[in-house]
C-alpha positions as CSV (number, residue, x, y, z in Angstrom):
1,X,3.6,-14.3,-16.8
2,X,0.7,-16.0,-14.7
3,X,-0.4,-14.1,-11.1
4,X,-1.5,-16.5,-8.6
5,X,-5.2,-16.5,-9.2
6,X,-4.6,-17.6,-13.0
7,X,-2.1,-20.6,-11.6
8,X,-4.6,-22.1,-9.2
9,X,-7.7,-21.9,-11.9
10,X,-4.7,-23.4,-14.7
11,X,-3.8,-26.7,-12.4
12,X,-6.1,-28.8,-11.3
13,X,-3.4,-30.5,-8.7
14,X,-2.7,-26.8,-7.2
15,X,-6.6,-27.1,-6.7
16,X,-6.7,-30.3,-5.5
17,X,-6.2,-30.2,-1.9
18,X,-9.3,-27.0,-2.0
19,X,-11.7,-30.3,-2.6
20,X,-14.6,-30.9,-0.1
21,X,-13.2,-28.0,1.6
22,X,-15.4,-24.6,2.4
23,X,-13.5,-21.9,0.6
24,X,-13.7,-18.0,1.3
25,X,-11.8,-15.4,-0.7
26,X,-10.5,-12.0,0.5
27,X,-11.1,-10.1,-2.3
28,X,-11.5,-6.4,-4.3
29,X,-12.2,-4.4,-7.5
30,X,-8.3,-5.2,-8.7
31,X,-8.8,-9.5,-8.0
32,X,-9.3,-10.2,-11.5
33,X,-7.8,-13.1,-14.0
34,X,-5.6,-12.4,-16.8
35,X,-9.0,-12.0,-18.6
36,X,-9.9,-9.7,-16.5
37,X,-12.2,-12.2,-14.7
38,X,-13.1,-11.4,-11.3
39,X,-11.8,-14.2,-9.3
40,X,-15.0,-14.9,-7.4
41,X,-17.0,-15.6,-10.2
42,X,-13.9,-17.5,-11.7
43,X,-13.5,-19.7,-8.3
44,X,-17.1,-20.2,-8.2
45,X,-17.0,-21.6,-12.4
46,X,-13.9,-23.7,-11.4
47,X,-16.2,-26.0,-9.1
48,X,-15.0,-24.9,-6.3
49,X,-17.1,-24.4,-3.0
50,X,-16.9,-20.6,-2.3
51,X,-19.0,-20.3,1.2
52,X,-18.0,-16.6,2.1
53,X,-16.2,-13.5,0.6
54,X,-14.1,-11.0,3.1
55,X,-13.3,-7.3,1.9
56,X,-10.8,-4.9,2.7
57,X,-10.6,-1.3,3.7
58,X,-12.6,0.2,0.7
59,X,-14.9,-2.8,0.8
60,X,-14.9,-5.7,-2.0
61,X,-16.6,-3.2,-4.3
62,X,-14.2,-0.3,-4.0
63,X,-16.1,2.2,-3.7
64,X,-15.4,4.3,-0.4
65,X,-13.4,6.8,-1.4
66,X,-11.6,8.2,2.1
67,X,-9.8,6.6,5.1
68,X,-12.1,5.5,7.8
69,X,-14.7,5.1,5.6
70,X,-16.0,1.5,6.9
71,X,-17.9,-0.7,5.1
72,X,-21.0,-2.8,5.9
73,X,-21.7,-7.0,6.0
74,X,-23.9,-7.8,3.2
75,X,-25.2,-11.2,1.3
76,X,-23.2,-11.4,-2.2
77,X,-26.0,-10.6,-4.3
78,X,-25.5,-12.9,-7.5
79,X,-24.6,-15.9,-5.6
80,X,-26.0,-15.6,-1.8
81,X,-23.0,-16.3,0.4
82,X,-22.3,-14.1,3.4
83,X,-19.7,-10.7,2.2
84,X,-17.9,-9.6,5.9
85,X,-16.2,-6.6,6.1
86,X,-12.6,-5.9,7.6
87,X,-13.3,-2.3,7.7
88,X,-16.4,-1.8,9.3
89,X,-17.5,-2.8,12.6
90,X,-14.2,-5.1,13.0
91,X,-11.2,-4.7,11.1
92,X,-10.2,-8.5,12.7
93,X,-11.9,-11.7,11.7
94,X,-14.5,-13.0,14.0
95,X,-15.4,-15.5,15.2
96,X,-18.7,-16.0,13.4
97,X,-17.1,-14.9,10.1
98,X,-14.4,-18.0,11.1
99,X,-16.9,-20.2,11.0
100,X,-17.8,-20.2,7.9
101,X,-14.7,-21.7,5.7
102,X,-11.8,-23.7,6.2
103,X,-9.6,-21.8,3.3
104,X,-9.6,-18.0,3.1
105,X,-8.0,-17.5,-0.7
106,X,-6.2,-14.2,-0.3
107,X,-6.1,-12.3,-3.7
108,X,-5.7,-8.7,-3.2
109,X,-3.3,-6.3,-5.1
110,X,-1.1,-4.4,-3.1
111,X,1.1,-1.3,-3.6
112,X,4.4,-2.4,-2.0
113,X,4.0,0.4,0.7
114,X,3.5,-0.5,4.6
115,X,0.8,2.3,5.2
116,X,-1.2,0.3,2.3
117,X,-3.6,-1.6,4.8
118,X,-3.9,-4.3,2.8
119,X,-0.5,-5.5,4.5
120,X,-2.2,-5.1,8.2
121,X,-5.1,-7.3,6.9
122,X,-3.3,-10.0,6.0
123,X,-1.1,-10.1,9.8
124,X,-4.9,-10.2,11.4
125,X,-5.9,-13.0,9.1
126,X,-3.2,-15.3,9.9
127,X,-3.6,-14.7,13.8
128,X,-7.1,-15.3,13.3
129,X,-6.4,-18.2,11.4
130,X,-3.7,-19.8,13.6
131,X,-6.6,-19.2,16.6
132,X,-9.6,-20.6,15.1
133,X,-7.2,-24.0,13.1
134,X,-7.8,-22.1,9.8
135,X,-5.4,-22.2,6.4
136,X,-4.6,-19.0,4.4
137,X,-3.3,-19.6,0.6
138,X,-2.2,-16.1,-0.6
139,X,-2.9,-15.9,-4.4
140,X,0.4,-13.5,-5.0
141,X,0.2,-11.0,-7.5
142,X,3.3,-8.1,-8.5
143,X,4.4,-5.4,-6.3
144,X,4.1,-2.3,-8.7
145,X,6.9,-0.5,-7.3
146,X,9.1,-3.5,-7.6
147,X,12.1,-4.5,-5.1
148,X,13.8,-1.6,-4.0
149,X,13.9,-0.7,0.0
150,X,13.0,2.8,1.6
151,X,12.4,5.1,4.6
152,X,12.7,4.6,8.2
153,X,11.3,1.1,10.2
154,X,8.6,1.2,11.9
155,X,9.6,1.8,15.7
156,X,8.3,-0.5,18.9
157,X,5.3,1.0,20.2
158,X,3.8,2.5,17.0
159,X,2.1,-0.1,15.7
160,X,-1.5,0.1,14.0
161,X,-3.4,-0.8,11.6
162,X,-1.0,1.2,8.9
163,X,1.7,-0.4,10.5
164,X,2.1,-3.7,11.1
165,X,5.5,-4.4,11.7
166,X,9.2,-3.3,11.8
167,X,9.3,-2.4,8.0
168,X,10.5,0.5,6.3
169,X,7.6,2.7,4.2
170,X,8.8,0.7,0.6
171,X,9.5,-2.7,1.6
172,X,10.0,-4.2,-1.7
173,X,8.3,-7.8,-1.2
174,X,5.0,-9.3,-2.1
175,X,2.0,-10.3,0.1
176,X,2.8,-13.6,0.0
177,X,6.4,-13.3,0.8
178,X,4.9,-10.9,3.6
179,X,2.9,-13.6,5.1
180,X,5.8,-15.7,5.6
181,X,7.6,-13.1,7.1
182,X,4.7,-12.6,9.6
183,X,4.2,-15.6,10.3
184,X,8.1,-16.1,11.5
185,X,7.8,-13.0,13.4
186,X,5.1,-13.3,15.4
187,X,5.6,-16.9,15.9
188,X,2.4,-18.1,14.2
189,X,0.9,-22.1,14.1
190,X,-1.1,-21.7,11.4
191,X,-1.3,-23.8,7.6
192,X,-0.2,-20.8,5.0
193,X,1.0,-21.3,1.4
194,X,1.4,-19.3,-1.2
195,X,0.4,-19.4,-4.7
196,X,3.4,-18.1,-6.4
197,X,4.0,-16.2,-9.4
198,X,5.3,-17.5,-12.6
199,X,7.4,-15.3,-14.1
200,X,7.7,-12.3,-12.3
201,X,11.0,-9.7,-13.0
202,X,11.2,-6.9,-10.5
203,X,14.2,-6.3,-11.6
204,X,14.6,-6.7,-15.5
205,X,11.2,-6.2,-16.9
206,X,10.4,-3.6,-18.7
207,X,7.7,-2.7,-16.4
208,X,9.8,-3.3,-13.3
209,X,7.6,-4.4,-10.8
210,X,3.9,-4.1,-12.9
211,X,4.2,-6.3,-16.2
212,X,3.5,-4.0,-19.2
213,X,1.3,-6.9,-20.4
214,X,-1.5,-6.4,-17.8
215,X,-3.8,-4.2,-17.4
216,X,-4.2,-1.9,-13.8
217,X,-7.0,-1.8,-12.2
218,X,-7.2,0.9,-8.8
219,X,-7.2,-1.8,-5.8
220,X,-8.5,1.2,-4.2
221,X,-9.8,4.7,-5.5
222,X,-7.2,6.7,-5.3
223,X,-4.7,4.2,-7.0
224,X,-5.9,4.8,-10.9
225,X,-2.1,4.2,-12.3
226,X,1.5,3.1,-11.7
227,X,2.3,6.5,-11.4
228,X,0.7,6.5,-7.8
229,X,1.9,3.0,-7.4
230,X,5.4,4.1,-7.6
231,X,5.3,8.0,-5.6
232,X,2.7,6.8,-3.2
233,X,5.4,6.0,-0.6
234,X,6.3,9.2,-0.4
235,X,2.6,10.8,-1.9
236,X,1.0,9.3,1.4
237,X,2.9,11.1,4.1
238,X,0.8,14.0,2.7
239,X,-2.2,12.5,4.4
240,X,-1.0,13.5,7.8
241,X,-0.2,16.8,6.4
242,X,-2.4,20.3,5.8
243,X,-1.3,20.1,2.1
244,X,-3.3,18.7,-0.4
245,X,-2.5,14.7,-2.0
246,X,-4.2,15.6,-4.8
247,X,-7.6,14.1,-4.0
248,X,-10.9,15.5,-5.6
249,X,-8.4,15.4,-9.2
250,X,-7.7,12.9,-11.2
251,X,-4.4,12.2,-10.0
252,X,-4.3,11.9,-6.7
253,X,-1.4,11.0,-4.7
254,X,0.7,11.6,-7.2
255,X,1.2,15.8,-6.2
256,X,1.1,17.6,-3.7
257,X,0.2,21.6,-2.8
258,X,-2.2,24.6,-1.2
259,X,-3.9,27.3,-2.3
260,X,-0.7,29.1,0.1
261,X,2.7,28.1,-1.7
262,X,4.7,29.3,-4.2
263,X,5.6,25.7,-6.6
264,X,8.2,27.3,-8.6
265,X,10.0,28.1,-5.3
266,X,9.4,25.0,-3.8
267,X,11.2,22.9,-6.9
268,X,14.0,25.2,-6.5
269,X,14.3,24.9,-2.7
270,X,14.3,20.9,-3.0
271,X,17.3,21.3,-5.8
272,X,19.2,23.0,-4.1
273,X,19.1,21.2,-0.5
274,X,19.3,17.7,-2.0
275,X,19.1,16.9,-5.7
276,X,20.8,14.0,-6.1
277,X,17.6,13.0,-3.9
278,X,15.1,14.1,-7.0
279,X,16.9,11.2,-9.0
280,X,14.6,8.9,-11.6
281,X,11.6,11.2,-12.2
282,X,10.8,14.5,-12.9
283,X,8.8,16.8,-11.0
284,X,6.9,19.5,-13.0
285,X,4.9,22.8,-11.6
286,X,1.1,22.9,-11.8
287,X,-2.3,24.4,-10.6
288,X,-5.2,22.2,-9.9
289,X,-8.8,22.6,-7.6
290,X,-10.0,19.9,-5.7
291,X,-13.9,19.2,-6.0
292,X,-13.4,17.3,-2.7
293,X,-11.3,16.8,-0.4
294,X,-8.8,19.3,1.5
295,X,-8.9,22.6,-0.3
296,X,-12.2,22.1,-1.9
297,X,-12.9,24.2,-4.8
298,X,-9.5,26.3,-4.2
299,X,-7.0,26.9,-6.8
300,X,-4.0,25.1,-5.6
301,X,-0.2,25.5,-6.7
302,X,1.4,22.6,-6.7
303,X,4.0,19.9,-7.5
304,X,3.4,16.9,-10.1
305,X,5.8,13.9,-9.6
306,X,6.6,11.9,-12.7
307,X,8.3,8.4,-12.5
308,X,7.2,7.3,-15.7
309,X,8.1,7.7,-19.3
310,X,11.6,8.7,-19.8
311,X,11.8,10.4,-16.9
312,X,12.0,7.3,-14.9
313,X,15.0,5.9,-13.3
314,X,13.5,2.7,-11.4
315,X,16.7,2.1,-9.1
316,X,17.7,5.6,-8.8
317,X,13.9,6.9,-7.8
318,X,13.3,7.4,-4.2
319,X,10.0,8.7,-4.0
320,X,10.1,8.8,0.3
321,X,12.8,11.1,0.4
322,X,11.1,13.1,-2.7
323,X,8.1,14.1,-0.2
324,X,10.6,14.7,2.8
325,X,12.7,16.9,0.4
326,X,9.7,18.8,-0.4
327,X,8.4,19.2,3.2
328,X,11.5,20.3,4.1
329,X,11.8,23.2,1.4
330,X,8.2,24.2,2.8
331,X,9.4,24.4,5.8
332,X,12.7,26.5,4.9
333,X,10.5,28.6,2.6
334,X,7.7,28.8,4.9
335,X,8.9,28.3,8.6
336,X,5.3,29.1,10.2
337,X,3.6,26.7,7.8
338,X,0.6,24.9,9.4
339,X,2.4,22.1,7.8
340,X,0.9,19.1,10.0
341,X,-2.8,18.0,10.6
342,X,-4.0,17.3,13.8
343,X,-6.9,14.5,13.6
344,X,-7.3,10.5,14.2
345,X,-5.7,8.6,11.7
346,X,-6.9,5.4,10.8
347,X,-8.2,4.7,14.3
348,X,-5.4,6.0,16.3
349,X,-5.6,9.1,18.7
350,X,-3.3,11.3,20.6
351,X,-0.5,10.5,18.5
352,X,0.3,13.5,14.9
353,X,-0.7,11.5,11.9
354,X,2.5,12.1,10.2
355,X,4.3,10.1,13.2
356,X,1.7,7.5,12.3
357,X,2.0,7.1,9.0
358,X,5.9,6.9,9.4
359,X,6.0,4.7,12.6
360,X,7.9,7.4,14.8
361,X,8.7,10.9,14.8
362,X,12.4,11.0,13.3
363,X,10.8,12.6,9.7
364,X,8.7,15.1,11.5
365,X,11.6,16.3,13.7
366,X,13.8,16.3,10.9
367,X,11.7,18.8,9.1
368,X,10.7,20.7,11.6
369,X,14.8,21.1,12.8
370,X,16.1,24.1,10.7
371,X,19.8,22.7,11.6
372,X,19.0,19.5,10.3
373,X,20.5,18.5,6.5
374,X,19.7,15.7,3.9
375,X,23.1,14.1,5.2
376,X,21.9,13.7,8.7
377,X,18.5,11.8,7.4
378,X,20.2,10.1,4.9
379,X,22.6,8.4,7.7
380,X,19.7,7.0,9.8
381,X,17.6,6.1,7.0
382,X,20.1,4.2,5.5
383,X,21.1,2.2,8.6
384,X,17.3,1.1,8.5
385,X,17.1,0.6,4.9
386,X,20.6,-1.5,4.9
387,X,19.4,-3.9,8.3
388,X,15.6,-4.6,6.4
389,X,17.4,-5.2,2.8
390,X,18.8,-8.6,4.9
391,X,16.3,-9.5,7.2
392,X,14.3,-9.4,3.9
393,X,16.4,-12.1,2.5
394,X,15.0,-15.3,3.6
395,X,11.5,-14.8,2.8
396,X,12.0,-13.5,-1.0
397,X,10.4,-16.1,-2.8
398,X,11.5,-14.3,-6.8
């Protein structure tokens, strides 16, 4: 199969209309050719006139490891064109940075979950763009965790810059089928087009959504595998949470745990109150000690979750209600836990950063009610997950 990027350098008449234009390209570590080409220095050897490059949270070189970690402006230093940073000072376009190309070229590889901020980028590019008479060509690649839909939609009133719009956690689409749907909800006038694909099979490859014939690289630190790709809908709720996500190892966001909990208990606690919701992977006890992070240098007890290898049921793995499940046997085994962290998340204060991260507080209060069951979760969820499955529909573009 061919991505975007390796379309657009393959067909000179896809290229065509970029002539005598001033190109930028949002861009980082994982926006690479089949080759394994970064696609800056492949745009630049294609002819074309690359006059500025824009970087994500994480920065073009992906190398901030944390949230809310920004990243500075700097001059690209093999080929001298101004690098801006939608993490830093602004996490909007300017104006300035508008002025300096007609075509932003969007290649970034995403994870397929709303909290991924890659998503939010792209909404404040094409307002940008539709304000300032720019065009945005999104250069799609896969989502990893393929098609399937979960978790509750965002609610009115908690948008921010890990959620941009009424979506459920998983949304199943790609960036550039998200663009379109952005740019019908918010009503934008603005020149978009995407890059498709070519060959892409969510749903009867092999390698679901990541084709087994290309290599992953992290589009941010804590993203080394497809592993994470596929749990991290669930994996990042643990952000807003005392536990640790497993940063400061070498599989982060793919487990969770403290130096304070009993794993073996908790595995059994989540079987018994749910385990038709532990379908598709297997989830395995371990120990680990951060060297950063939450519970630096404590021996944790943990949980591993493993949707891969044979374990791995790709339509029946949930991973969002995985991570509730196990909350909620934390908080039946533990009903004083310190269970949710107090701090600004991603910019946003006075508000619990799990009720963030999840666009309202239905999961909190779900786990925190001891009267509350799977069922009752499972009823609203659903609803949400059923209503996004067809307002979805129009914009799929595979």
């Amino acid at each position: 199969m061919k991505f975007g990027i390796d379309r657009l350098l393959a067909d000179p008449a896809l290229r065509k209309p970029l002539e005598g234009k001033r190109v930028a390209l949002l861009a980082h570590p994982a926006s690479v050719t089949a080759d394994l080409t970064h696609s800056l220095d492949a745009l630049v050897a294609s002819g074309l006139n690359v006059t500025a490059v824009f970087g994500p949270q994480h920065g073009v070189r992906g190398d901030l490891q944390d949230n809310m970690m920004e990243s500075p402006d700097f001059n690209d230093p093999t080929y001298g064109m101004p690098v801006f940073s939608l993490y830093g000072e602004v996490r909007r376009p300017t104006g300035q940075s508008m002025g300096t190309f007609d075509v932003m070229l969007y290649d970034l590889q995403d994870l397929g979950c709303r909290i991924y901020t890659f998503i939010t980028t792209l909404l404040y590019v094409l307002e940008a763009a539709a304000e300032h008479g720019k065009s945005v060509w999104v250069l799609d690649r896969p989502n990893p965790a393929g098609r399937p839909v979960e978790g509750l939609t965002l609610l009115p009133g908690w948008e921010s810059f890990v959620g941009a719009g009424p979506m459920p956690m998983r949304h199943g689409m790609t960036l550039g089928e998200l663009g379109h749907w952005f740019v019908a909800l918010k009503g934008l006038d603005v020149d978009y087009r995407v890059i498709e694909m070519e060959g892409w099979a969510p749903e009867t490859a092999r390698g679901f959504g990541w084709p087994e014939d290309r290599i992953w690289i992290n589009p941010s630190p804590n993203a080394p595998n497809i592993n994470m790709a596929r749990a991290y809908a669930g994996t990042v709720m643990l952000e807003g949470t005392t536990l640790s996500e497993g940063r400061g190892t070498t599989r982060p966001l793919e487990l969770f745990g403290a130096p304070d909990i009993d794993a073996r208990a908790v595995i059994a606690e989540m079987r018994r109150l749910a385990p038709e919701w532990l379908n598709g992977c297997a989830l395995r006890d371990i120990w680990f000690q951060p060297t950063f992070h939450k519970h630096v240098g404590q021996l944790c007890n943990g949980v591993h979750i493993h949707a891969e290898g044979p374990f791995y049921d790709h339509h029946a793995f949930r991973p969002w209600r995985v991570q509730a499940l196990g909350f909620k046997a934390i908080r039946r085994l533990y009903p004083e836990y310190d269970l949710w962290r107090d701090f600004p998340y991603e910019y946003e204060f006075g508000k619990l950063a799990i009720d963030v991260i999840n666009g309202g507080p239905g999961l909190r209060e779900w786990i925190d009610d001891s009267a509350a069951l799977p069922d009752d979760l499972d009823a609203v969820t659903g609803r949400d997950e059923r209503g996004w499955t067809e307002a979805r529909k129009p914009y799929l573009l595979y």
